[in-house]
VEXVO-317381 format. One record per residue (C-alpha): y, x, z; residue number from 1. Coordinates in Angstrom, 1 decimal, padded with zeros to 4 digits. Example, Ala and Ser with C-alpha at 12.3 -4.5 7.8 and 13.67 -1.06 7.14 Angstrom:
// VEXVO-317381
[[-004.5; 012.3; 007.8]; 1] [[-001.1; 013.7; 007.1]; 2] 
END
This chain:
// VEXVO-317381
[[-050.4; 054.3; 034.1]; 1] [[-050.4; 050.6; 034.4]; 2] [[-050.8; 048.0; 031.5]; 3] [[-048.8; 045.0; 031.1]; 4] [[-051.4; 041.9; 031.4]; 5] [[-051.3; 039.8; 028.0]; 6] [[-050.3; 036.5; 028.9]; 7] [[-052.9; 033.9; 027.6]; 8] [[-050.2; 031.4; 026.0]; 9] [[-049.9; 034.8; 023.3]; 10] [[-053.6; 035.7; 022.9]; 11] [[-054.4; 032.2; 022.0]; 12] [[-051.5; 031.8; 019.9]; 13] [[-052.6; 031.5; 015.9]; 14] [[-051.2; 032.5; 012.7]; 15] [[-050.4; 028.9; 012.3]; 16] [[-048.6; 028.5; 015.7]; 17] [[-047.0; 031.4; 014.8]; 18] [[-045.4; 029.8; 011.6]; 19] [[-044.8; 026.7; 013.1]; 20] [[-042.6; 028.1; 015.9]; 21] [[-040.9; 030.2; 013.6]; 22] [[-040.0; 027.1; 011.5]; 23] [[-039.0; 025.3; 014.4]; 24] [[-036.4; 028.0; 015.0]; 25] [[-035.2; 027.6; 011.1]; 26] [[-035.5; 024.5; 010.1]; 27] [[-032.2; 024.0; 009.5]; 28] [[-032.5; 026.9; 006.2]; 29] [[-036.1; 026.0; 005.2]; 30] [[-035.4; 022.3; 004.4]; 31] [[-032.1; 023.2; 002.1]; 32] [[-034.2; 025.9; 000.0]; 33] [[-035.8; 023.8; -002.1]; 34] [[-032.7; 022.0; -003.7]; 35] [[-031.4; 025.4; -003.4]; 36] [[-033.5; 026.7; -005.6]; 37] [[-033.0; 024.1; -008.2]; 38] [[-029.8; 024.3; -008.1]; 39] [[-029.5; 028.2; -008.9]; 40] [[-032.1; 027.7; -011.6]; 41] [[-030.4; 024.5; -013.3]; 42] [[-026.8; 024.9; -012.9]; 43] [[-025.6; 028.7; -011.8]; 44] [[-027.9; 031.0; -013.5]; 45] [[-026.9; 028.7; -016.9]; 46] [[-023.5; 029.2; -015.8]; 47] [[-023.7; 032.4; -015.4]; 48] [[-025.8; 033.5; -018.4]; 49] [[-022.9; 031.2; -020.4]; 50] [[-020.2; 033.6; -019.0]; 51] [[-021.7; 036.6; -019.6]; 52] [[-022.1; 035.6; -023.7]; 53] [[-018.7; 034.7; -024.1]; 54] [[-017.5; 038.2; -023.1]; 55] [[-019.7; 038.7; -026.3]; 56] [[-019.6; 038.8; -030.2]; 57] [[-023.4; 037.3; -030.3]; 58] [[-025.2; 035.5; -033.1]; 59] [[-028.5; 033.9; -033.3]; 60] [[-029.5; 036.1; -036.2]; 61] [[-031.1; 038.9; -036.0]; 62] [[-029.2; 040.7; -038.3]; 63] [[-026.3; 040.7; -036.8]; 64] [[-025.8; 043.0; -033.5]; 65] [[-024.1; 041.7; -030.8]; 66] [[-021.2; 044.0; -029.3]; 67] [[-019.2; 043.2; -025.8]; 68] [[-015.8; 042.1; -026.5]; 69] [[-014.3; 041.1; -023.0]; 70] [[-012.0; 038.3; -022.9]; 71] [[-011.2; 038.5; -026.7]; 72] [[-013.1; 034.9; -027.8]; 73] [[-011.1; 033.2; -025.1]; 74] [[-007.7; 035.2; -026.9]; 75] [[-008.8; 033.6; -030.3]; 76] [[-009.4; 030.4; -028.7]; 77] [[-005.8; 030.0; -027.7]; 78] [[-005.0; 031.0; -031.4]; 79] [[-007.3; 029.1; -032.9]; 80] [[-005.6; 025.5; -034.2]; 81] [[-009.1; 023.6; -034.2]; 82] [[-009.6; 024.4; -030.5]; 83] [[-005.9; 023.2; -029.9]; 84] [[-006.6; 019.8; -031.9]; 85] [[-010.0; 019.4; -030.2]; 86] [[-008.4; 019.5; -027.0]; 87] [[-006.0; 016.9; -027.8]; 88] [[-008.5; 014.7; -029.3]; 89] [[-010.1; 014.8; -026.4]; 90] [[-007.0; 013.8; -024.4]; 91] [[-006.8; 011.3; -026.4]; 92] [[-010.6; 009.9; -026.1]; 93] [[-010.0; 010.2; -022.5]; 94] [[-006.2; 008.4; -021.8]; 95] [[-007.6; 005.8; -024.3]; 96] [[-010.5; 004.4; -022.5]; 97] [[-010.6; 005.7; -019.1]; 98] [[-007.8; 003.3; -017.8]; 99] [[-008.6; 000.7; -019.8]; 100] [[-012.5; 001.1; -018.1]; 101] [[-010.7; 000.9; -014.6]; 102] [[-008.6; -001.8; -015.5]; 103] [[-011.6; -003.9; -017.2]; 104] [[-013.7; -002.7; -014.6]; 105] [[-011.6; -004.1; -011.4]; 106] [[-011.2; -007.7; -013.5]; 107] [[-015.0; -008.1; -013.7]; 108] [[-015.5; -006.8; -010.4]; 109] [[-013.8; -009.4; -008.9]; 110] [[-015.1; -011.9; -011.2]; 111] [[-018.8; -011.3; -009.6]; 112] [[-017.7; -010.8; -006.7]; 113] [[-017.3; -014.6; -006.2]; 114] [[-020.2; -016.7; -005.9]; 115] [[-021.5; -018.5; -008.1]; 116] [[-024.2; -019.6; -009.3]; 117] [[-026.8; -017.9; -011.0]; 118] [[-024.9; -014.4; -010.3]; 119] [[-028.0; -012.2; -010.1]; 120] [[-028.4; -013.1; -013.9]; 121] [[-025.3; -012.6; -014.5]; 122] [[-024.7; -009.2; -013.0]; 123] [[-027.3; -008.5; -014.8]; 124] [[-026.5; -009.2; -018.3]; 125] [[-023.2; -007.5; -017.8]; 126] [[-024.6; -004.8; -017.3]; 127] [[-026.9; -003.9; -019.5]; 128] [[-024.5; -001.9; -022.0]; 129] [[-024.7; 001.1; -019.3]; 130] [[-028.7; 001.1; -019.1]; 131] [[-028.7; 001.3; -022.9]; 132] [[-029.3; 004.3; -024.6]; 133] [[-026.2; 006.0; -025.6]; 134] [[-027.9; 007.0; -029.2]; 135] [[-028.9; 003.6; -029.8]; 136] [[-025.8; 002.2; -029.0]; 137] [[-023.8; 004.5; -031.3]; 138] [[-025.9; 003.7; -034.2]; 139] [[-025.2; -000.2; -033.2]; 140] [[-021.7; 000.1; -033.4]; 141] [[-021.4; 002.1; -036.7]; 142] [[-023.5; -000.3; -038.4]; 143] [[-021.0; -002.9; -037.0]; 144] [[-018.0; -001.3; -038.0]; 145] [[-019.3; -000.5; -041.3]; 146] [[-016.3; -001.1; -044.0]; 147] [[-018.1; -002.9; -046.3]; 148] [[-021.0; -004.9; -044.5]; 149] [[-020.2; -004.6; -040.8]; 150] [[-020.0; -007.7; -039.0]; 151] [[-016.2; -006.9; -037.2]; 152] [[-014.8; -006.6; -040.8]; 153] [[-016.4; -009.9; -041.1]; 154] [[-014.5; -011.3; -037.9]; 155] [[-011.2; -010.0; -039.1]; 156] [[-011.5; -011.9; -042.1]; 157] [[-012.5; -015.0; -040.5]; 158] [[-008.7; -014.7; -038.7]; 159] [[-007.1; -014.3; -041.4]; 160] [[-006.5; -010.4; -041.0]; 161] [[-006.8; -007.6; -043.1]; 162] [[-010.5; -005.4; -043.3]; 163] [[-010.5; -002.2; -041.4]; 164] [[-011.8; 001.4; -042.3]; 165] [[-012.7; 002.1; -038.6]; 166] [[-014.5; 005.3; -038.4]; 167] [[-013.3; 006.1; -041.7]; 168] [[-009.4; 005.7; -040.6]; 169] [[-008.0; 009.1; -039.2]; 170] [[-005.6; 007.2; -036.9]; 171] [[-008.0; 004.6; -036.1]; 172] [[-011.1; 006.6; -035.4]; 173] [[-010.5; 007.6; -031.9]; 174] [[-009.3; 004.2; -030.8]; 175] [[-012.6; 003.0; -032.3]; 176] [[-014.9; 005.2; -030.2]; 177] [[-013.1; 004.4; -027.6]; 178] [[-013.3; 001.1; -027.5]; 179] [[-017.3; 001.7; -027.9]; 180] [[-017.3; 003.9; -024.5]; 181] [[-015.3; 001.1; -022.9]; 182] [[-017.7; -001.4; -023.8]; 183] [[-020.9; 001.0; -022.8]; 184] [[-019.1; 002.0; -019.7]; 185] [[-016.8; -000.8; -018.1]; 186] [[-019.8; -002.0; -016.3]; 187] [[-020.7; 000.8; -014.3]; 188] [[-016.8; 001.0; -013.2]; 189] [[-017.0; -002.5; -012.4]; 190] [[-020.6; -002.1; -010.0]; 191] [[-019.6; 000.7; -008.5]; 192] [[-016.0; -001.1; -007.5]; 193] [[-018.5; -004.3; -006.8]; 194] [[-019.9; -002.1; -004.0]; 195] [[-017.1; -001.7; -002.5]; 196] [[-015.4; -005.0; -002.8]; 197] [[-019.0; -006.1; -000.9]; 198] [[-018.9; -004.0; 001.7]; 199] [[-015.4; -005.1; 003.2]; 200] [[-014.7; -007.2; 006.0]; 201] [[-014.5; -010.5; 006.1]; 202] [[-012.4; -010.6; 009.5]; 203] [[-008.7; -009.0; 007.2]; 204] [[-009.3; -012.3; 005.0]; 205] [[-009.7; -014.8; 007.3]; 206] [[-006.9; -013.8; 009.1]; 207] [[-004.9; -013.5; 006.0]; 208] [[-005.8; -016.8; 005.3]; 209] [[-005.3; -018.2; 008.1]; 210] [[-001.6; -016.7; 008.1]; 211] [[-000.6; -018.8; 004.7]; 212] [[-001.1; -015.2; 002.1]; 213] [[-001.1; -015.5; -001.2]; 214] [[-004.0; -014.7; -003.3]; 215] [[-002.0; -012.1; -004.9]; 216] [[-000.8; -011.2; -001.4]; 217] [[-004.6; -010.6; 000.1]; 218] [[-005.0; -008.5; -002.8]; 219] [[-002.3; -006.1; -003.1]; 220] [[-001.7; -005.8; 000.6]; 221] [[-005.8; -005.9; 002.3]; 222] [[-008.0; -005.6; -000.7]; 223] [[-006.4; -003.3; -003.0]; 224] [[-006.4; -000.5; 000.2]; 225] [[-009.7; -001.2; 001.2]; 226] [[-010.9; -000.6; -002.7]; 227] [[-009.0; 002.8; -003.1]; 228] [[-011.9; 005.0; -002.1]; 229] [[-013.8; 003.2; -004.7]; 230] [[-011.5; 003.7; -007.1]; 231] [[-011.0; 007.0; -006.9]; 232] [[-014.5; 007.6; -007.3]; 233] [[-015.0; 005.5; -010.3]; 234] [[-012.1; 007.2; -011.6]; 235] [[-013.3; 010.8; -011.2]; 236] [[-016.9; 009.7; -012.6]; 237] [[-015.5; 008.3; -015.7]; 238] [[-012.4; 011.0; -016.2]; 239] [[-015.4; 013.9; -016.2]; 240] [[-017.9; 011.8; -018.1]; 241] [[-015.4; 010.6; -020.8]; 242] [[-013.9; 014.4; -021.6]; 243] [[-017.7; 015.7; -021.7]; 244] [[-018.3; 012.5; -024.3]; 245] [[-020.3; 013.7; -027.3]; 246] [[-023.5; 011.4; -028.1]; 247] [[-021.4; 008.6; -029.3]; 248] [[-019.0; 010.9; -031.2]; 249] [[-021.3; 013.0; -033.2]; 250] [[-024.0; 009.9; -033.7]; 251] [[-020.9; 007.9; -035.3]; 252] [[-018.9; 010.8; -037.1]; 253] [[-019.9; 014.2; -036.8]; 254] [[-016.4; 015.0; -036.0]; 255] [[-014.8; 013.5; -039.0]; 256] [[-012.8; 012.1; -041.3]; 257] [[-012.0; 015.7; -041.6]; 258] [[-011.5; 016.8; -038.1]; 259] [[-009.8; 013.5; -036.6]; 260] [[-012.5; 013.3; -034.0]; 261] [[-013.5; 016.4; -033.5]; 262] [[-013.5; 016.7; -029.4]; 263] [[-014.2; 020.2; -027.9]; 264] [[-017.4; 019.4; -027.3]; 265] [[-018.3; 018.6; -030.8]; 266] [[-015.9; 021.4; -032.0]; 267] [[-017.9; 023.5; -029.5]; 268] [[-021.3; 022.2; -030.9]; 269] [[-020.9; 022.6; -034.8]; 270] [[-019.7; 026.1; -033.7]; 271] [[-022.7; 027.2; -032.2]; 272] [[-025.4; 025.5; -034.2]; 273] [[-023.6; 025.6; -038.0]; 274] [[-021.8; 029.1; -037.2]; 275] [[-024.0; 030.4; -035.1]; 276] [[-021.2; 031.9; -033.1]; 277] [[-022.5; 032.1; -029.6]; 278] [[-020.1; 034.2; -027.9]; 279] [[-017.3; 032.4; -029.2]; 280] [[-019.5; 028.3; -028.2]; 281] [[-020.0; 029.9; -025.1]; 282] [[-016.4; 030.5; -024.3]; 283] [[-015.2; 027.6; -025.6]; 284] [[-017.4; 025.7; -023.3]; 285] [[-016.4; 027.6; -020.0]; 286] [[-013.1; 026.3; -021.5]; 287] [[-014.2; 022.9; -021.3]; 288] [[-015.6; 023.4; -017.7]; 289] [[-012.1; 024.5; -016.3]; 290] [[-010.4; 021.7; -017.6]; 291] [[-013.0; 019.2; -016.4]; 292] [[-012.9; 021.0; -013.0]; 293] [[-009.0; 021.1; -013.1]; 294] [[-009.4; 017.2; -013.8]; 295] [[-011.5; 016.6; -011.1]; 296] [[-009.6; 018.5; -008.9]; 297] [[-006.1; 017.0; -009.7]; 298] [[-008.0; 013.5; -008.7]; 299] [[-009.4; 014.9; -005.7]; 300] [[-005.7; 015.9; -004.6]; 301] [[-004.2; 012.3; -005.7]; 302] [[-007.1; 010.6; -004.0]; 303] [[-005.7; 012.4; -000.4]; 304] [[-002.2; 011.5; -000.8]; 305] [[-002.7; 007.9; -001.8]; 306] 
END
């Protein structure tokens, strides 16, 4: 009976050749696992561990048992009137300043796009409402839309116009966080559409130019196409971002007058941490997730056909 002669490549071989062959082989899973594993342990085991209370009847207390109830806190969501106006309110939030964000955003896009001087500066002042601290800022703009000493009841009066209740107003309250998201927000619409405007080609122009076009011409017919991938994904950035919005709203209003501005993620927020009605938070936040996703999706879709 004959042995098999050990070739000397494998005798000499160590553990750590070993491993680093065998990482050679796999390099293409190894290098993924890390963000892998952050991603499991940030966003799906959350996720997960949120679906699995809202099938529940679960309180923080101690004294009061948790039992499974299945799907029956998303059935008292869709009867429950404050979920319906939360959702609305939301809406609202969202069709208010999103376009006008895209629209302001494009303008000063534009605008510093050209050269001028001192533009570094300038692109920088602009925008410094996005690096600020969305806390601060919310506590900034209530002082200034106070009804009594804020400094834009002040302005109104200097035009001759009539003072304003602001936050105070039912029917004015949403407009008026609005138009603070829009002025926190606007500039990162308007660098990410900057990028974009910077990265064209200068050969489309020249010709253009060169052909006798308009300035509106070069812009609806060469720039505005060029931009569109831009757009879309400043678009789907602010749309997700301004129907999560809740620093500004519950730093300014805590959902009020009453419930005027009461989105669903301060409806869902005073439910879990004043009720203490985790089963039912939890599902109205998974509520919250598919209409973001359906959002982003239904933008995704538009973004292919265009």
């Amino acid at each position: 009976m004959s042995i098999a002669p050990v070739s000397t490549a494998s005798r000499g071989r160590s553990p750590r050749g070993h491993f680093s062959s065998w990482l050679d082989r796999n390099i293409r899973w190894v290098f993924p696992l890390p963000a892998l594993a952050v991603l499991f342990a940030l966003t799906i085991l959350p996720l997960l561990f949120n679906l699995v209370l809202s099938g529940q009847e679960r309180s923080v207390s101690d004294a009061l048992p948790s039992s499974f109830v299945g799907l029956g806190n998303y059935a008292a969501a869709m009867k429950d009137p404050r979920f319906w106006n939360s959702v609305k309110l939301m809406m609202q939030f969202t069709l208010i300043a999103v376009p006008l964000q895209m629209l302001l955003g494009l303008g000063l896009a534009l605008l510093l796009n050209r050269t001028m001087r001192a533009s570094g500066l300038v692109r920088a002042v602009v925008l410094l409402p996005m690096i600020s601290t969305p806390v601060a800022v919310a506590l900034i703009w209530a002082l200034m839309m106070d009804p009594n000493l804020g400094v834009l009841n002040y302005f109104l009066q200097t035009l001759g116009l009539e003072r304003s209740l602001w936050l105070a107003d039912a029917r004015l309250v949403i407009p008026a966080l609005a138009l603070v998201d829009i002025w926190q927000w606007t500039p990162l619409v308007s660098l990410i559409l900057l990028a974009g405007l910077q990265t064209m080609a200068d050969e489309p122009f020249e010709a253009a130019r060169i052909d006798g076009a308009t300035p509106w011409q070069v812009f609806r017919f060469i720039t505005w196409p060029m931009l569109q991938p831009s757009v879309f994904a400043a678009l789907t950035l602010r749309l997700i971002d301004a129907l999560k919005t809740f620093d500004i709203i519950e730093v300014m209003t805590q959902g009020g007058p009453g419930s005027a501005s009461e989105t669903l993620n301060v409806y869902a927020y005073h439910t879990g941490f004043e009720f203490l009605r985790v089963g039912y938070t939890a599902a109205l936040l998974t509520l919250l997730l598919v209409i973001v996703a359906v959002v982003a999706v239904g933008v995704n879709l538009l973004r292919r056909r265009a």
